[in-house]
C-alpha positions as CSV (number, residue, x, y, z in Angstrom):
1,X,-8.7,46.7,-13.5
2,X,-8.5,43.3,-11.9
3,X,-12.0,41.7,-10.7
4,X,-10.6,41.6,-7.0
5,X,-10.3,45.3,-7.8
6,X,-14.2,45.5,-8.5
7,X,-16.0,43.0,-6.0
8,X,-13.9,41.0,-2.9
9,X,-12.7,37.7,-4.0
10,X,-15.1,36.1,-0.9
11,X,-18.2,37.9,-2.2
12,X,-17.8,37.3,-5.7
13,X,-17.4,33.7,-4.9
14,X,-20.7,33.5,-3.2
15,X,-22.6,35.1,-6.2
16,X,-22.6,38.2,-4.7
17,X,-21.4,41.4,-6.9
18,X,-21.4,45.3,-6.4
19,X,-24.3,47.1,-7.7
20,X,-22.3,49.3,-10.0
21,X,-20.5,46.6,-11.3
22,X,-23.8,44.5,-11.8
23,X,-25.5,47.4,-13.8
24,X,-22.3,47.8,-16.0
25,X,-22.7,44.1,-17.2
26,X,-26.1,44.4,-17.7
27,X,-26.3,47.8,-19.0
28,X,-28.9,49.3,-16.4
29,X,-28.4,52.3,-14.3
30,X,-27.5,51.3,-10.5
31,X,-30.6,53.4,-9.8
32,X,-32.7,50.5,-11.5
33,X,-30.8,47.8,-9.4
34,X,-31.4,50.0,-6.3
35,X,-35.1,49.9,-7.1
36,X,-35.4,46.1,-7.4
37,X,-33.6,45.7,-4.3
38,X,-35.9,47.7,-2.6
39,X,-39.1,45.8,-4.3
40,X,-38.3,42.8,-3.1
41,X,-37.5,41.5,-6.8
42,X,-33.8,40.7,-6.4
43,X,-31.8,39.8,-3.4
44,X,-29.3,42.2,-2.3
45,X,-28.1,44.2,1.0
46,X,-26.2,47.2,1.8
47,X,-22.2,47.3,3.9
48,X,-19.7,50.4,4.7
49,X,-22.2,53.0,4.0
50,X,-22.4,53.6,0.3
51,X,-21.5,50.0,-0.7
52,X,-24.8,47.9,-1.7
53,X,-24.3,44.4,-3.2
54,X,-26.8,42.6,-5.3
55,X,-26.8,38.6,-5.8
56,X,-25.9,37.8,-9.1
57,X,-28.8,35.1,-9.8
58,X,-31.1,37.4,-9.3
59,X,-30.6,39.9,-11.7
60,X,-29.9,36.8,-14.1
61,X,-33.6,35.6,-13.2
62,X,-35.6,38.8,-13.1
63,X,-34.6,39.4,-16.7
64,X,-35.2,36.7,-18.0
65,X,-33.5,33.9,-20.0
66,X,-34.3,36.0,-23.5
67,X,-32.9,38.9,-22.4
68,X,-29.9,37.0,-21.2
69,X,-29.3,35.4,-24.0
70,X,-29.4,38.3,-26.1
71,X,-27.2,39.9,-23.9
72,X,-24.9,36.9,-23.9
73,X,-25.4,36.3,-20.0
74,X,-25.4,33.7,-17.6
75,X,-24.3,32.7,-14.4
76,X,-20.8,32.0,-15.3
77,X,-20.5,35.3,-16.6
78,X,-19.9,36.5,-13.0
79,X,-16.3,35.2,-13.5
80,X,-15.1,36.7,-16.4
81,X,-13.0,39.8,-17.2
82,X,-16.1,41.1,-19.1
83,X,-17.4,42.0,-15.4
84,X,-14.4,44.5,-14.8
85,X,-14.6,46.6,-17.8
């Protein structure tokens, strides 16, 4: 599966990914990421109904940078193929 498959080109270039893609990288159930949208603790909106996207800094921040490195994160990892997996 392509990333333009996953999350638009235009939004993914703005930092911007799809929740269910975010919590497949990070390895959280969408459910979580819904409920830190809603909380205020990450940035993130919803488009088309059922499609809710969540910016990718965020998540990156709200972990933390030791959870991120342990998870081998950071923001460039937005543009990898390990994102579409």
């Amino acid at each position: 599966m392509a990333l333009a498959d996953v999350t638009e080109k235009a939004m993914r270039s703005k930092g911007w990914l799809l929740a269910s893609e975010c919590s497949r990288i990070i390895g959280k159930d969408v459910r979580t990421l819904y409920r830190w949208i809603d909380a205020g603790k990450v940035d993130g909106f919803k488009e088309s109904g059922h499609r809710r996207y969540i910016k990718w800094a965020d998540v990156l921040s709200h972990m933390g940078s030791e959870k991120c490195n342990a998870l081998g994160l950071d923001a460039d990892t937005i543009w990898t193929e390990r994102g579409a997996q």
